[in-house]
Structure formats: structure tokens, C-alpha cells
MOPAC internal coordinates of N, CA, C and O (Angstrom, degrees):
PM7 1SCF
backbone

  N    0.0000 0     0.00 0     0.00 0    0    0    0
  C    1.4452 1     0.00 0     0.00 0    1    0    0
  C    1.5150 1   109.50 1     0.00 0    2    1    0
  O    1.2310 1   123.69 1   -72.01 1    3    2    1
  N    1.2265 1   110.53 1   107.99 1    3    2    1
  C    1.6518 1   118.37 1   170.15 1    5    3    2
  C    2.0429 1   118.96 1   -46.29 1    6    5    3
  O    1.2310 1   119.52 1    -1.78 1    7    6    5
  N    1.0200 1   118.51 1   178.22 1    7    6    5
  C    1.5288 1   102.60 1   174.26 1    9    7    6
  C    1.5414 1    92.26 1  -154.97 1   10    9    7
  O    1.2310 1   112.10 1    -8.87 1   11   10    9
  N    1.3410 1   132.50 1   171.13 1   11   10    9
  C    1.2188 1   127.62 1   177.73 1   13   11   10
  C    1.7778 1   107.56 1   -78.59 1   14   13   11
  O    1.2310 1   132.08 1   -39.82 1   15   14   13
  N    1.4303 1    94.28 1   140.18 1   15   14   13
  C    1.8520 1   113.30 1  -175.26 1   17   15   14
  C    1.6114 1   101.12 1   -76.60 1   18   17   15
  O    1.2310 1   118.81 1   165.18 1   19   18   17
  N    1.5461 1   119.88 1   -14.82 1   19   18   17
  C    1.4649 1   102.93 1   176.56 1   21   19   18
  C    1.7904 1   106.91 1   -94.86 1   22   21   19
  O    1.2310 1   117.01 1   175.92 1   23   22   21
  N    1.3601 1   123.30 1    -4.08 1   23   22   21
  C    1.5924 1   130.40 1  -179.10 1   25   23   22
  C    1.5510 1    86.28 1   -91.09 1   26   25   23
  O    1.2310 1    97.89 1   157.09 1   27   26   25
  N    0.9489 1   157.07 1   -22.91 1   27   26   25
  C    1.7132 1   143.25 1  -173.86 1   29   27   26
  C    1.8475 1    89.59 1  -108.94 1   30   29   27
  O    1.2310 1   113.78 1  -176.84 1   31   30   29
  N    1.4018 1   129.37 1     3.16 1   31   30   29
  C    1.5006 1    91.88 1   179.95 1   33   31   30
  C    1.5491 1   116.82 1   138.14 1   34   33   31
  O    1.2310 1   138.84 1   119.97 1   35   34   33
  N    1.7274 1    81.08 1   -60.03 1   35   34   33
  C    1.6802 1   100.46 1  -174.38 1   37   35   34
  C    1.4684 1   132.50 1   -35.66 1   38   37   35
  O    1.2310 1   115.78 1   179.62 1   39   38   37
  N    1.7128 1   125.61 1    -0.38 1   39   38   37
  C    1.2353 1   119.32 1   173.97 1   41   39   38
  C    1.3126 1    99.98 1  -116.33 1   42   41   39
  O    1.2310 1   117.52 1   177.15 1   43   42   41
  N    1.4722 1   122.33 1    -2.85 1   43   42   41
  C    1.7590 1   112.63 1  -167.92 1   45   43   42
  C    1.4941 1    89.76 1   -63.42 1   46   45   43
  O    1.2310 1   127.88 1   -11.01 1   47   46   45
  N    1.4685 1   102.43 1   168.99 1   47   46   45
  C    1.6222 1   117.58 1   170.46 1   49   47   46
  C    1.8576 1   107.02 1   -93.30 1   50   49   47
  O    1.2310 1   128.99 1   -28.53 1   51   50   49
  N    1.4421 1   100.29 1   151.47 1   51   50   49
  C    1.3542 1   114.20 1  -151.68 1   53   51   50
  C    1.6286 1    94.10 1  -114.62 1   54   53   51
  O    1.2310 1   130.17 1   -70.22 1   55   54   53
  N    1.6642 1    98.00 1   109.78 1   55   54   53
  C    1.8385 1    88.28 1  -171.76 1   57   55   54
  C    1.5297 1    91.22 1   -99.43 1   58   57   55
  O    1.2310 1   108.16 1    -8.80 1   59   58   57
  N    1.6846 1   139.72 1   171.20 1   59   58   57
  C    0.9384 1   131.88 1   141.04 1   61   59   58
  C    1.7104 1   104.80 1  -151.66 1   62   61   59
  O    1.2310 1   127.67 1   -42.22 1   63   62   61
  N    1.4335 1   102.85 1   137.78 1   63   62   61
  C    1.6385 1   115.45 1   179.34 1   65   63   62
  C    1.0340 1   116.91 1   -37.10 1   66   65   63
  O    1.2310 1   125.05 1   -38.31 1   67   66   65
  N    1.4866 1   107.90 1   141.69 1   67   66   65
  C    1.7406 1   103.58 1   178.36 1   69   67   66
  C    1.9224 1   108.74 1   -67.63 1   70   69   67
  O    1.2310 1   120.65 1   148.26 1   71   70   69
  N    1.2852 1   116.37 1   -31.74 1   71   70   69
  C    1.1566 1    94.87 1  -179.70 1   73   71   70
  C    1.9515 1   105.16 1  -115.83 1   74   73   71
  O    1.2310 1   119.47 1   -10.28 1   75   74   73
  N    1.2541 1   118.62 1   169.72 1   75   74   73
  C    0.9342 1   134.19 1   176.84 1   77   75   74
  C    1.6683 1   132.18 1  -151.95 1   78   77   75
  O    1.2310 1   121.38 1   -71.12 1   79   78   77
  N    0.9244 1   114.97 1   108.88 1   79   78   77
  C    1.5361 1   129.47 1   178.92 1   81   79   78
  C    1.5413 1   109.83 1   -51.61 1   82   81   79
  O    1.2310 1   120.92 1   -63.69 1   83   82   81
  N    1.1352 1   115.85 1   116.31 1   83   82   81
  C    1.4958 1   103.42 1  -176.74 1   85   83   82
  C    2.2240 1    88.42 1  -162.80 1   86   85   83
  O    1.2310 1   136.06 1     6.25 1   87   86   85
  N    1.4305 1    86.51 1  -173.75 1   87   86   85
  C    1.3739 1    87.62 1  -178.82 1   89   87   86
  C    1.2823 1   120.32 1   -93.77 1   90   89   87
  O    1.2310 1   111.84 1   -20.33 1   91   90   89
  N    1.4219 1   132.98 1   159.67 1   91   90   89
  C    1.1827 1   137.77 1   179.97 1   93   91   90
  C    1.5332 1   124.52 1  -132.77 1   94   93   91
  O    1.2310 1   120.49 1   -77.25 1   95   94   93
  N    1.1381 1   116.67 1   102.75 1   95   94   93
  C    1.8917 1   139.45 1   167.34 1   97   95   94
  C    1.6710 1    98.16 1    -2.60 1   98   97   95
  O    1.2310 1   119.25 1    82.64 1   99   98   97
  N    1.2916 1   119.03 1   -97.36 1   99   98   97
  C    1.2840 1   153.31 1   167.54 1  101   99   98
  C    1.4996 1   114.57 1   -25.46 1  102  101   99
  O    1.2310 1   114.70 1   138.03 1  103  102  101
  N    1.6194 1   127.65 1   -41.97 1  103  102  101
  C    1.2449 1   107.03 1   169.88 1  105  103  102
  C    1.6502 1   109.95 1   -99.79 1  106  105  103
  O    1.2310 1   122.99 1   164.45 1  107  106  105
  N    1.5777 1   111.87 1   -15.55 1  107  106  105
  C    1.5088 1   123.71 1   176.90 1  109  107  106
  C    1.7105 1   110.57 1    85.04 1  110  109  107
  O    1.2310 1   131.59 1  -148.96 1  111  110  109
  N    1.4383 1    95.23 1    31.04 1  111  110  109
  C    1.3327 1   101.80 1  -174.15 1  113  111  110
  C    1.6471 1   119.90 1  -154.24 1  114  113  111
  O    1.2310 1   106.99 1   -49.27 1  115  114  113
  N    1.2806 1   141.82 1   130.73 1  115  114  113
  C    1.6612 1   134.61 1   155.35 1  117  115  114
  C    1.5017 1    95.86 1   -28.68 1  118  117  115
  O    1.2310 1   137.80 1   -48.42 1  119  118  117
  N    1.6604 1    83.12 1   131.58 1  119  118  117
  C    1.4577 1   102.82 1   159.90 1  121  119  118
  C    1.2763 1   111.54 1  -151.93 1  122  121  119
  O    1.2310 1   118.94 1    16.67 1  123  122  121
  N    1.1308 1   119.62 1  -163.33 1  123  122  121
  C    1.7583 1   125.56 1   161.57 1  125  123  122
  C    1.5079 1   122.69 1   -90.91 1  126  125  123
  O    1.2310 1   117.58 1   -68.84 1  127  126  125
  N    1.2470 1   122.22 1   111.16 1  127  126  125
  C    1.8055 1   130.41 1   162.98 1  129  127  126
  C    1.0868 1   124.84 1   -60.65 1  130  129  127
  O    1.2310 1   110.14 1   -19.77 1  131  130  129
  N    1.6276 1   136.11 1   160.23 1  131  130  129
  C    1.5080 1   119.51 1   155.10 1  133  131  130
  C    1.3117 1    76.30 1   -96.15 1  134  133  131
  O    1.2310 1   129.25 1     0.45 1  135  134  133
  N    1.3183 1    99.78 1  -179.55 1  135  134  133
  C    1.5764 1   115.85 1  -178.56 1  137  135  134
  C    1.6711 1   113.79 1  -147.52 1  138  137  135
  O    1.2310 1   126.48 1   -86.58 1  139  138  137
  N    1.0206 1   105.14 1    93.42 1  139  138  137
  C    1.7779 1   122.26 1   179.35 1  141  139  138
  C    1.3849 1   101.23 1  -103.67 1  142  141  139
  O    1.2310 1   123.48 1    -0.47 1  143  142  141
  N    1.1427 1   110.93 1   179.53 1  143  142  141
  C    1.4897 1   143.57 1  -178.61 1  145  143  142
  C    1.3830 1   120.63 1  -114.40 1  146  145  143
  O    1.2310 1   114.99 1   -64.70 1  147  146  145
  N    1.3802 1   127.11 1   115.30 1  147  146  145
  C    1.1710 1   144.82 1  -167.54 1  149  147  146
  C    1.5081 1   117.08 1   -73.39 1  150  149  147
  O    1.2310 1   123.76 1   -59.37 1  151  150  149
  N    1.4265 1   110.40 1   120.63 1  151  150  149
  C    1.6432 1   107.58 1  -178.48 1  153  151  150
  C    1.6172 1   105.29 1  -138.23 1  154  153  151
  O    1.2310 1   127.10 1   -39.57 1  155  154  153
  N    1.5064 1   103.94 1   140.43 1  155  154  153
  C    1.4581 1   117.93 1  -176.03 1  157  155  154
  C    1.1005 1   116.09 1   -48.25 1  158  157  155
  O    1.2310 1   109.58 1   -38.96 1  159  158  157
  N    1.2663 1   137.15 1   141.04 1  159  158  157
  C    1.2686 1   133.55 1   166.14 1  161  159  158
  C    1.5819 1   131.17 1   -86.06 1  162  161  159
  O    1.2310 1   116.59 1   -43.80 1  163  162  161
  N    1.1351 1   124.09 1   136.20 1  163  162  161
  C    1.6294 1   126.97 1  -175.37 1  165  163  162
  C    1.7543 1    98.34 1   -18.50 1  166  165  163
  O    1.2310 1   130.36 1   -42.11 1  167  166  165
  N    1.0917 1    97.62 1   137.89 1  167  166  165
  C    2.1049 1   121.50 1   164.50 1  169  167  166
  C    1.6243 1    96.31 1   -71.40 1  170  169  167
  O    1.2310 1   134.85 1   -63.10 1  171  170  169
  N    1.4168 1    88.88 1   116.90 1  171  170  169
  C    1.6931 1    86.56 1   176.43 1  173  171  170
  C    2.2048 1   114.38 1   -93.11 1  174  173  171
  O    1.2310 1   131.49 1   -46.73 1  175  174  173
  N    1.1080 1    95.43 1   133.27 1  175  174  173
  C    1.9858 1   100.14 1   179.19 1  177  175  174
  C    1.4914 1   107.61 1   -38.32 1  178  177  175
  O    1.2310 1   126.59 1   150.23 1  179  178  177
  N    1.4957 1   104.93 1   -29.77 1  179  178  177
  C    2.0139 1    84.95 1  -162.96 1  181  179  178
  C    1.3615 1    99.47 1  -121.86 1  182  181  179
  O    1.2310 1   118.02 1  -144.40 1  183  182  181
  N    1.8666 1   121.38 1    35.60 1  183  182  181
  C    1.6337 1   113.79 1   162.22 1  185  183  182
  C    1.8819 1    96.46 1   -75.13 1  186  185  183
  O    1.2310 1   132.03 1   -18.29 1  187  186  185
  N    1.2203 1    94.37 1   161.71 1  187  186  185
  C    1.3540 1   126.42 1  -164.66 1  189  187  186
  C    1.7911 1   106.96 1   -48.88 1  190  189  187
  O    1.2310 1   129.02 1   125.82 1  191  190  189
  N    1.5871 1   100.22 1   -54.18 1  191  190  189
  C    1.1510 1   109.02 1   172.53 1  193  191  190
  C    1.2893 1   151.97 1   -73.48 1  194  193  191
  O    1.2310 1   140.40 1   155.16 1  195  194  193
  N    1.3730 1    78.02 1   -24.84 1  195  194  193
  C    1.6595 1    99.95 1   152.21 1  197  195  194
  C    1.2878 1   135.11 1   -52.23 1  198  197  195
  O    1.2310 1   132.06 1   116.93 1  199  198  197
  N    2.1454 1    94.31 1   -63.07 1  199  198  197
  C    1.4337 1    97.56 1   168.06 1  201  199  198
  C    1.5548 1   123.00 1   -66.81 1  202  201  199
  O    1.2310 1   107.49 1  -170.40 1  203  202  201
  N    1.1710 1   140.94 1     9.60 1  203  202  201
  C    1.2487 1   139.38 1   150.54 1  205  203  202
  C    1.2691 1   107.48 1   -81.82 1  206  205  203
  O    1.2310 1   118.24 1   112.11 1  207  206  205
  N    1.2077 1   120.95 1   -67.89 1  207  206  205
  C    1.6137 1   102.62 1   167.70 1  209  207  206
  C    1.7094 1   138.73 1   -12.91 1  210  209  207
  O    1.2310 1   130.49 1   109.84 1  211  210  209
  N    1.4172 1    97.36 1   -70.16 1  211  210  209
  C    1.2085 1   113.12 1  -173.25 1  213  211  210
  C    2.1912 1   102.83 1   -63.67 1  214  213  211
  O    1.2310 1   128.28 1   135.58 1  215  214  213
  N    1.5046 1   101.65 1   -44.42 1  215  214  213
  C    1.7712 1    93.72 1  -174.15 1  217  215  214
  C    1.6918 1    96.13 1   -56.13 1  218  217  215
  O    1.2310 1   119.08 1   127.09 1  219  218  217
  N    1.3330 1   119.35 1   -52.91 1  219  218  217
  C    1.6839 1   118.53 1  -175.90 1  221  219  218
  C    1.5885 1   115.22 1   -47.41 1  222  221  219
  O    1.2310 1   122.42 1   143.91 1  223  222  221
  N    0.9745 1   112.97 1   -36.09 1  223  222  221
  C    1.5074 1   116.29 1   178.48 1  225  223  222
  C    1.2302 1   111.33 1   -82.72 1  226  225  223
  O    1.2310 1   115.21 1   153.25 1  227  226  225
  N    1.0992 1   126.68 1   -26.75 1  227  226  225
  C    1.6738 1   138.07 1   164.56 1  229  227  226
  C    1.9101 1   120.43 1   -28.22 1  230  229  227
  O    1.2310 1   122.93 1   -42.72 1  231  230  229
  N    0.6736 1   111.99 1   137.28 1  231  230  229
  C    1.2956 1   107.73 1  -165.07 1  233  231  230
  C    1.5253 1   142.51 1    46.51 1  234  233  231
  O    1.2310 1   111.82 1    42.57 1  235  234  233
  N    1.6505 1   133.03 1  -137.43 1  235  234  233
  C    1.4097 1   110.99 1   175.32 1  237  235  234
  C    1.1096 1   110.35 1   -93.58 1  238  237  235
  O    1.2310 1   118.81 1    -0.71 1  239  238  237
  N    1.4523 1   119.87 1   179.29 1  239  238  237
  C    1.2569 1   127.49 1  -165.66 1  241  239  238
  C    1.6338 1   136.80 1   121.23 1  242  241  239
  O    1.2310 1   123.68 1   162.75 1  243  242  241
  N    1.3348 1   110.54 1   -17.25 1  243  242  241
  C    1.5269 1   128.82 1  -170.73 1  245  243  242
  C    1.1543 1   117.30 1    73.04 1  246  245  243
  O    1.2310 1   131.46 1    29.84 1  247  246  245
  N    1.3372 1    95.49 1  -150.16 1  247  246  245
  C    1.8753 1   114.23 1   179.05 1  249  247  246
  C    1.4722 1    91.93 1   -62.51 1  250  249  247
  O    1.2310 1   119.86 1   -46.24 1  251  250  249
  N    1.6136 1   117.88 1   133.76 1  251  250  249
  C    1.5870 1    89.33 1   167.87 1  253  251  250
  C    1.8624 1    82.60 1  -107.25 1  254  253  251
  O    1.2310 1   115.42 1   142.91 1  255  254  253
  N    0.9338 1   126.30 1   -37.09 1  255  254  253
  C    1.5966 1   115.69 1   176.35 1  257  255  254
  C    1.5571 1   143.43 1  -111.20 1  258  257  255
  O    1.2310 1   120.41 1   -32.45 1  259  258  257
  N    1.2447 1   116.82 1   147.55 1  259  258  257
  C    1.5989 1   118.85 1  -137.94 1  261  259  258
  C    1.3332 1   111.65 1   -68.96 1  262  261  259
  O    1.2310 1   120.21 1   -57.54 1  263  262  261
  N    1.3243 1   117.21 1   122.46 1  263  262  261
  C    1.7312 1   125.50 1   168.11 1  265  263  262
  C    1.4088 1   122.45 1   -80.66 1  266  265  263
  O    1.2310 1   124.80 1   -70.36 1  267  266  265
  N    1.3172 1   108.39 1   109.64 1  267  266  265
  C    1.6760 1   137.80 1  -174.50 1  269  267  266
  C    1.6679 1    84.02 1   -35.78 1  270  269  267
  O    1.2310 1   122.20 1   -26.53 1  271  270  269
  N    1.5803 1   113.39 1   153.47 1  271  270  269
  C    1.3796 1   125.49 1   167.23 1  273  271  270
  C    1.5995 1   102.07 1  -159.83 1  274  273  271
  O    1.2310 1   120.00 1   157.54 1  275  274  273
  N    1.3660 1   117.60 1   -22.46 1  275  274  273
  C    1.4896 1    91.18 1  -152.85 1  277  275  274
  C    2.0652 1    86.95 1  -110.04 1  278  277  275
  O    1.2310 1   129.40 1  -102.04 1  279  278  277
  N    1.3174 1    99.49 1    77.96 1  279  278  277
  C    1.5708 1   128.37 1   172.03 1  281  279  278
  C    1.7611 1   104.74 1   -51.72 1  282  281  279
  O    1.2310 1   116.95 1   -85.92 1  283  282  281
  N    1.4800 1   123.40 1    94.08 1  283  282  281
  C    1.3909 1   108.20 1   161.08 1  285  283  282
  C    1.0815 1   134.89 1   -80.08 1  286  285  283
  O    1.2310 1   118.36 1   142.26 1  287  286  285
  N    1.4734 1   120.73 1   -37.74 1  287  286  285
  C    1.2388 1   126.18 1   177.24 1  289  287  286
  C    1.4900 1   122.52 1   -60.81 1  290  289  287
  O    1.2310 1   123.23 1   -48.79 1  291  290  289
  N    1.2504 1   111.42 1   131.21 1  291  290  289
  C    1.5974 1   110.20 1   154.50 1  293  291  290
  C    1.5014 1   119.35 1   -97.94 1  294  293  291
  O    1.2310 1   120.10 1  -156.00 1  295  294  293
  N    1.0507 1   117.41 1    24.00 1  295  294  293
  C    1.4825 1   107.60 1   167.55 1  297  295  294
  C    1.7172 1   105.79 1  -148.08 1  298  297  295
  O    1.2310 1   139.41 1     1.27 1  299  298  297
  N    1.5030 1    79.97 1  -178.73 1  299  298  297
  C    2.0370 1    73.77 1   173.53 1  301  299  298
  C    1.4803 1   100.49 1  -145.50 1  302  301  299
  O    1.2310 1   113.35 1   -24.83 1  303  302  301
  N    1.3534 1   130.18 1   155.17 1  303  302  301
  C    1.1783 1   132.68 1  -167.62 1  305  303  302
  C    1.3949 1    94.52 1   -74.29 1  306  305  303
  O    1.2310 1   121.63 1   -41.95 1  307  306  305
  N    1.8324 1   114.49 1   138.05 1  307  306  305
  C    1.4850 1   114.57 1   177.49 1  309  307  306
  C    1.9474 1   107.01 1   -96.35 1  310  309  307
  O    1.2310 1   127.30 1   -46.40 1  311  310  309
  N    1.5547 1   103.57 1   133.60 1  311  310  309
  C    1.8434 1    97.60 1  -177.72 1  313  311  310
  C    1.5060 1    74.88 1  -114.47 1  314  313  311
  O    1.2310 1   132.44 1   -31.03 1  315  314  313
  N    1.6695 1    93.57 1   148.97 1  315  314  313
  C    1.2011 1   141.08 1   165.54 1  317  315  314
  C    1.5926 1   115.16 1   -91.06 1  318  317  315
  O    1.2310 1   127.77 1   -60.05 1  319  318  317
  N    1.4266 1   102.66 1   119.95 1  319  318  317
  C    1.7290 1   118.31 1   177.06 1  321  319  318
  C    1.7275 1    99.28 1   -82.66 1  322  321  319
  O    1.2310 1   116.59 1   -81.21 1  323  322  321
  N    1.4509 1   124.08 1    98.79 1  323  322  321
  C    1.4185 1   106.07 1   139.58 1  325  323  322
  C    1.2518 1   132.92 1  -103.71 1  326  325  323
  O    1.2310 1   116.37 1   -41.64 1  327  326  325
  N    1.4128 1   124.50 1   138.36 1  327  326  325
  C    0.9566 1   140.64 1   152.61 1  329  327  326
  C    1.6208 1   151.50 1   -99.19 1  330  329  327
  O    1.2310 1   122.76 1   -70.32 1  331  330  329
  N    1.2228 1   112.31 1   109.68 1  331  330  329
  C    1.3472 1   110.13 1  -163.67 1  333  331  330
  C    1.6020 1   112.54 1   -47.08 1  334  333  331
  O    1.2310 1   128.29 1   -23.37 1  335  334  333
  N    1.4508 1   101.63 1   156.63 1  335  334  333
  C    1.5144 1   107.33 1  -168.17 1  337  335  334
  C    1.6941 1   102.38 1  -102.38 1  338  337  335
  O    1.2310 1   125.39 1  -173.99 1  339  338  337
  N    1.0020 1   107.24 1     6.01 1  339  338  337
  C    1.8212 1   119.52 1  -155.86 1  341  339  338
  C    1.5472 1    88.22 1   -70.13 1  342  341  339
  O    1.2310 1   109.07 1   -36.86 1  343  342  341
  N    1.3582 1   138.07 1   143.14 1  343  342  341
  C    1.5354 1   131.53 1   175.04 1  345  343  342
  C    1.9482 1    88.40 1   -81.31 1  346  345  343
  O    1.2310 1   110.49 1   144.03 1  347  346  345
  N    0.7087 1   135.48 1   -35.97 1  347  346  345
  C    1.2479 1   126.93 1  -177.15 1  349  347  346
  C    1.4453 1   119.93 1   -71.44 1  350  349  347
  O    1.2310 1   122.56 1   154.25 1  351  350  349
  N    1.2593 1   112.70 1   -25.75 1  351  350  349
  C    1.6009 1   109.45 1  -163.86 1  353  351  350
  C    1.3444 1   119.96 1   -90.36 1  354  353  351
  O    1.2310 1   131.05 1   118.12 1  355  354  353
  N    1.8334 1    96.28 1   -61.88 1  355  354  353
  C    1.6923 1    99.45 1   168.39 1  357  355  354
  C    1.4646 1   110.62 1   109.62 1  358  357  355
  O    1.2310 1   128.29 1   141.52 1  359  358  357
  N    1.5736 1   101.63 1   -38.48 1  359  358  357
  C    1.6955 1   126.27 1  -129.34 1  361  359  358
  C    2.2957 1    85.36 1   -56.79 1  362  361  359
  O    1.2310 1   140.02 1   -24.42 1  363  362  361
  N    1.4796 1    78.76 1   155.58 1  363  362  361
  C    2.1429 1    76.67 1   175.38 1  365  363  362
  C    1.6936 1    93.32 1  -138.14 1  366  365  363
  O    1.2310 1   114.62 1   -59.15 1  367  366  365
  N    1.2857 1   127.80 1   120.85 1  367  366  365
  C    1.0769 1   143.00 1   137.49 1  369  367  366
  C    1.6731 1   132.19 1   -55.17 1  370  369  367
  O    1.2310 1   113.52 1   -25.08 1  371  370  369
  N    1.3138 1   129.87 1   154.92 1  371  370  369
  C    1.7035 1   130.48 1   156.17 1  373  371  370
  C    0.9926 1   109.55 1  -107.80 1  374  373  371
  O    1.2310 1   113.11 1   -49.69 1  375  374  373
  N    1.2824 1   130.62 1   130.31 1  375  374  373
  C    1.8243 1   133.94 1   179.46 1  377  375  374
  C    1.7832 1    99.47 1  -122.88 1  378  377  375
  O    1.2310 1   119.20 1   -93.39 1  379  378  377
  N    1.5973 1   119.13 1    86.61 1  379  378  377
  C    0.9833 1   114.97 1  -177.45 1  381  379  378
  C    2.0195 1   117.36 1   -75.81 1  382  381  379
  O    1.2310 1   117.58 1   -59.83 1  383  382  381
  N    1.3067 1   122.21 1   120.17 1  383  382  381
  C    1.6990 1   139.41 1   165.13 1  385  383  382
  C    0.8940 1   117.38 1   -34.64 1  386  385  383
  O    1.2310 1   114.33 1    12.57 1  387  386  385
  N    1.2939 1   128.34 1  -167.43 1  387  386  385
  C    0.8465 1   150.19 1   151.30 1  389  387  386
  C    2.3590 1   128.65 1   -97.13 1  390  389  387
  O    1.2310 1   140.19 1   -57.30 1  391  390  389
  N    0.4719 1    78.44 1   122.70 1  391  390  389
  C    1.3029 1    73.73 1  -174.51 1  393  391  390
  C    1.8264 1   136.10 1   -24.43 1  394  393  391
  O    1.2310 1   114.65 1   -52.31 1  395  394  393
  N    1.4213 1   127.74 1   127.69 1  395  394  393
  C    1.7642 1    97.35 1  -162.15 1  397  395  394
  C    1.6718 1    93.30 1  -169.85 1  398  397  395
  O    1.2310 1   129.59 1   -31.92 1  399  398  397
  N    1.1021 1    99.13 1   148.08 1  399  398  397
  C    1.7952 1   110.36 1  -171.66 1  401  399  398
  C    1.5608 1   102.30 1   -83.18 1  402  401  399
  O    1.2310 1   110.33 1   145.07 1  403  402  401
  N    1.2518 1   135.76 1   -34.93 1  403  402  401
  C    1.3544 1   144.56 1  -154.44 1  405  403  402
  C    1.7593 1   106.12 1  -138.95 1  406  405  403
  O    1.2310 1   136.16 1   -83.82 1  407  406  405
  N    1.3441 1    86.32 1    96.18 1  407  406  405
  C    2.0185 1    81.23 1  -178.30 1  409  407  406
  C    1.5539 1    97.41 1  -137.62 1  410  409  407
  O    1.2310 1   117.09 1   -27.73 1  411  410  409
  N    1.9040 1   123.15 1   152.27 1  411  410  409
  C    1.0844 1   129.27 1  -178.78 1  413  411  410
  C    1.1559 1   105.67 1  -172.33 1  414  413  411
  O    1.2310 1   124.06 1   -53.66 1  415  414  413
  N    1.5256 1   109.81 1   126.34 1  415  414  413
  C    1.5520 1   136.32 1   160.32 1  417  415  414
  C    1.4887 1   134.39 1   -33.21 1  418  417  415
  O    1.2310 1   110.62 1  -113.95 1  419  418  417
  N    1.2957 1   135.24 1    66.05 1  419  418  417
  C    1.5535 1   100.81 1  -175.03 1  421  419  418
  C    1.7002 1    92.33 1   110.61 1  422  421  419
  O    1.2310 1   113.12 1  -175.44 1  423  422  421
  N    1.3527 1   130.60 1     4.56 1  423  422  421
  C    1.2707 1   104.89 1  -177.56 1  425  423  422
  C    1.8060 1   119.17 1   -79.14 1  426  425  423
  O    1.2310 1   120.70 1    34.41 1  427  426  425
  N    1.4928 1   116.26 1  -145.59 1  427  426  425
  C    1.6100 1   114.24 1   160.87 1  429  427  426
  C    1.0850 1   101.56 1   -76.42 1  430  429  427
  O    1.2310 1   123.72 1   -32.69 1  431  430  429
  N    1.6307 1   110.47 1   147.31 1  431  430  429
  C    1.4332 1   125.60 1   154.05 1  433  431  430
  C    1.4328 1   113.38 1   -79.03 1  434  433  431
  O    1.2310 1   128.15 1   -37.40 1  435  434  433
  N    1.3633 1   101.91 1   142.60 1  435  434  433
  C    1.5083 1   112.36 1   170.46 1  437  435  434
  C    1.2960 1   137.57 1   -82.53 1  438  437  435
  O    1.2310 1   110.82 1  -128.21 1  439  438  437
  N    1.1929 1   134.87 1    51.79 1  439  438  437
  C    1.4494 1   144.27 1  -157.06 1  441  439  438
  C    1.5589 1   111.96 1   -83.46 1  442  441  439
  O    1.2310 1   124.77 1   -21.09 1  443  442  441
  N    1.4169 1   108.45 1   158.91 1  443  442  441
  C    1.4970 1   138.45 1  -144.20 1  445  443  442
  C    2.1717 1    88.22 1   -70.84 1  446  445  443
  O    1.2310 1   124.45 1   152.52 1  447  446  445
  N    1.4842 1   109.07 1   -27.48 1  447  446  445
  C    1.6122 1   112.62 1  -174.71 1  449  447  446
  C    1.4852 1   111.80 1   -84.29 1  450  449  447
  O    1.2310 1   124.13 1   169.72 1  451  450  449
  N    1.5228 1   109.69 1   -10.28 1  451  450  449
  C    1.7165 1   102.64 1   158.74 1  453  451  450
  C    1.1616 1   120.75 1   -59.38 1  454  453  451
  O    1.2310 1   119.01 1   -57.03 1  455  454  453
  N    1.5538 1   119.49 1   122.97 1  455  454  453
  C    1.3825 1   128.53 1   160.87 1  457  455  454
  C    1.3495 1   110.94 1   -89.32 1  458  457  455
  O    1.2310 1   127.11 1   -18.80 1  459  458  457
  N    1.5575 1   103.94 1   161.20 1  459  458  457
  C    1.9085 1   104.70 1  -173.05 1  461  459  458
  C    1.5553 1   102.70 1   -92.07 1  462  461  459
  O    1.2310 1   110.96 1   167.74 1  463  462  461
  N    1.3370 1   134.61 1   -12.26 1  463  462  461
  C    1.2175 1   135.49 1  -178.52 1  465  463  462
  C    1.4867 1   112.43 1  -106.95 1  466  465  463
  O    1.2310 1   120.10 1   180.00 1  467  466  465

């Protein structure tokens, strides 16, 4: 039995610090991360699949292959860019989330001395 995703949470907004102490591969040790947000990079013309794509679509004939429409999701899982802060290391990790409509880096913290008025 499913339950509603906004009674467990699921619409609050998702703050997390720009930096974070965590471990790192490359120096073999905790250190400090920056912590950004991960975004796809441009579709490049001459990946493999593409160029099949594009010769198949080439000339007459139409669509020859099927365009996704029936989109369920409204969200998308958010990955986390860390990067070590070490001047030596460099090293960059992905720390993939959990899924969330409202997420931000670095915002206010919410502490127990906020009043609602």
C-alpha cells in the first residue's frame, strides 16, 4: 500500500551545505568537498548513436523510431558533484539523492529559534 509522498516529506525543500566533509578515493582519507549539483552535458553529433540515428532518419520515410510521450515522472533524481577541496587532489565524485521537487545548495538553515510570526 503506497501512502502520500507529501505525509513522509516528499514536497519539503531539500537544502544541503555547500561544503561537506566526507571521504575521498584519491587521497584515502575524510576531507572537505565543494558540493554542486550535477548537470548533463551537451549531446555530442558524432556519439555512436547518434550517428545511426541521424543516417536512419536521412532521407524519405519519416520518423523511423518511436518518440517517448507517455512521461510519468515529475521529478528526477538530484546527483550531487563533490569535489575535493585538497589543492593536490582535485578528485570529483557523484553522490546520487533521493528524489525532490524543491532542492538548494547553500540556502538558510532551519533552526529550532525560528519563530512563525
Amino acid at each position: 500500500r503506497r501512502t502520500d509522498p507529501r505525509a513522509l516529506g516528499g514536497d519539503a525543500m531539500v537544502n544541503i551545505p555547500k561544503t561537506k566533509r566526507t571521504y575521498c578515493k584519491r587521497c584515502n582519507k575524510h576531507s572537505v568537498h565543494k558540493v554542486t549539483q550535477y548537470k548533463t552535458g551537451k549531446a555530442s553529433l558524432y556519439a555512436q548513436g547518434k550517428r545511426r540515428y541521424d543516417r536512419k532518419q536521412s532521407g524519405f520515410g519519416g520518423q523511423t523510431k518511436p518518440i517517448f510521450r507517455k512521461k510519468a515522472k515529475t521529478t528526477k533524481k538530484i546527483v550531487l558533484r563533490l569535489s575535493c577541496t585538497d589543492p593536490e587532489c582535485k578528485a570529483v565524485h557523484l553522490h546520487p539523492i533521493k528524489r525532490c521537487k524543491h532542492f538548494e545548495i547553500g540556502g538558510d538553515k532551519k533552526g529550532k529559534s525560528t519563530s512563525l510570526f
